[in-house]
N, C-alpha and C positions, 0 to 999 in steps of 0.2 A: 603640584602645589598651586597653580594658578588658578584651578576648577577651585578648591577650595576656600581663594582666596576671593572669589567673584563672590562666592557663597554669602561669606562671611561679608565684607563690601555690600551687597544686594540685600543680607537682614537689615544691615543698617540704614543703608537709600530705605527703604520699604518703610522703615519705621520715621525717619525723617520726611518723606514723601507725603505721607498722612498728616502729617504735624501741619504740614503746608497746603497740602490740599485735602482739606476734612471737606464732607459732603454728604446729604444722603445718599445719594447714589455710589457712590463709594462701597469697599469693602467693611463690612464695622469685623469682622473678626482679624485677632491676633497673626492666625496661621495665614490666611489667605492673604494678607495684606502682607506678609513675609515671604511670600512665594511670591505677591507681581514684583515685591521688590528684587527679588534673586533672579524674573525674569527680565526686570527692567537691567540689573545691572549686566546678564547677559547680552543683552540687545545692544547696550550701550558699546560693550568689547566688539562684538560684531560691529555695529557699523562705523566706528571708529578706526577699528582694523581695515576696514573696506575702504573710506576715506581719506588714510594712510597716517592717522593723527598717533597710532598706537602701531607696538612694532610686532613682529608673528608671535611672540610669547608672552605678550604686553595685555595686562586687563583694564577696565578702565577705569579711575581713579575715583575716588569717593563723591566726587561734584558732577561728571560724567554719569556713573551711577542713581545718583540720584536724580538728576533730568529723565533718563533712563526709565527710572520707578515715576517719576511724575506722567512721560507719556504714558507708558504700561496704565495707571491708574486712570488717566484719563480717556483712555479708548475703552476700558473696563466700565465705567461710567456711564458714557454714550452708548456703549450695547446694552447696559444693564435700565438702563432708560427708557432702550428703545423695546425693551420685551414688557415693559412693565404697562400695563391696561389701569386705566381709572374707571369705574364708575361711579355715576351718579344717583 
């Protein structure tokens, strides 16, 4: 139940994540912007748990999560920046 519940937790970070931090560099589609947010809220449980703020069976809470989708999106950003070439 708690995989499921990060799940569900991380669509929501994901979609509040964008709300906050829109950008070009950003994901503009639906799915993928729901999956950094399912990986932000994973990362969040991780290092929370590691931390000691969450407890072995403990996920991370919806505000957690969504910091979570904030970094996820922003390291997403900077590499997506960093492959992108301009010309003139």
């Amino acid at each position: 139940m708690g995989i499921l519940w990060t799940i569900v937790i991380g669509f929501l970070a994901g979609i509040v994540a964008k709300f906050i931090m829109p950008g070009s560099n950003e994901p503009s589609g639906f799915i993928l912007t729901t999956i950094l947010g399912i990986v932000g809220a994973f990362v969040a449980t991780f290092l929370g748990q590691a931390l000691g703020w969450y407890g072995p069976n403990q996920g991370a809470g919806f505000i957690g999560a969504v910091v979570g989708a904030i970094v996820v999106l922003a390291i997403y950003g900077f590499i997506a920046s960093r492959g992108r070439t301009t010309t003139l």
